[in-house]
N, C-alpha and C positions, 0 to 999 in steps of 0.2 A: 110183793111180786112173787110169782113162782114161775119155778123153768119144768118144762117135760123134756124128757131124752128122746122123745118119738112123736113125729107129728100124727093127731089121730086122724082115725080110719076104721073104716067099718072092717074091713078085713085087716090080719094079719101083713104088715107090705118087708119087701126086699131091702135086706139093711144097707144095698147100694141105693136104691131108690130112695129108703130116707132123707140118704148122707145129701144125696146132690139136691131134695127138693129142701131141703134145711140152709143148702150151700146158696141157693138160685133166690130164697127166699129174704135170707141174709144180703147177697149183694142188691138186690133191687130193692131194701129197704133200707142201705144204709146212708148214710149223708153225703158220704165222699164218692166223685165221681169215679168211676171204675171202666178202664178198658184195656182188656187181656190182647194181646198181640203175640201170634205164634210163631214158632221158628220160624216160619217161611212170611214172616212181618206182614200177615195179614189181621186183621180186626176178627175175633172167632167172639167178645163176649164184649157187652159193653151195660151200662145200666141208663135210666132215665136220669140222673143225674149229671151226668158227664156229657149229656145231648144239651140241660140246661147250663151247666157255667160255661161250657164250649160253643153254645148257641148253634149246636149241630145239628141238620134233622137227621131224627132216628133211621130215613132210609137209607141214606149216605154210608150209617155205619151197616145196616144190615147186610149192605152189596158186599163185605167182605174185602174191603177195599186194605192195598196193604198200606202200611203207616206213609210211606212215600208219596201214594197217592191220596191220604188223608191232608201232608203236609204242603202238598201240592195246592189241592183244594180252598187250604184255611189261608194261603198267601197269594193267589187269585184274586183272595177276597178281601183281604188287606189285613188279613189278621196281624200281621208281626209287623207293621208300618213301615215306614221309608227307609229304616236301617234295611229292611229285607230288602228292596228294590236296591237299594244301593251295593248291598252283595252280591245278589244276582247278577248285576249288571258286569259285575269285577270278574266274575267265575264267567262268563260268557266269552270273555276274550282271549281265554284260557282254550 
């Protein structure tokens, strides 16, 4: 196996440009699913991984939706099962 420090390219490129297409490269080829969530608890990065073990479609996360309304979304849909309804239902009377 050999590693290069620099993806090639016809031209000379920007050792920021590298770093990030190295970085961008890396997450969408790693195994584990990946999603970055910014102070303001929206979705800004996410990879194909994390769409399949979370069976999320890709456009869902693309909207930039924040984690609230991700979480919102996945218990709609029954993700977290009856324990979740049976929460919700206790915090409502609240």
């Amino acid at each position: 196996m050999t590693a290069t420090t620099s993806p090639p390219s016809a031209a000379p490129a920007n050792n920021t440009n590298d770093l990030m297409l190295w970085q961008h490269l890396a997450l969408a080829h790693i195994d584990q699913g990946i999603l970055v969530i910014d102070p303001q608890q929206r979705v800004r990065y996410f990879n194909a991984q994390v769409c399949t073990l979370l069976d999320l479609p890709p456009a869902l996360l693309a909207s930039q939706l924040t984690i609230q309304e991700l979480t919102q979304w996945q218990s709609e849909r029954g993700d977290f099962g009856p324990q979740n309804a049976a929460l919700e239902a206790s915090l409502h009377d609240y």
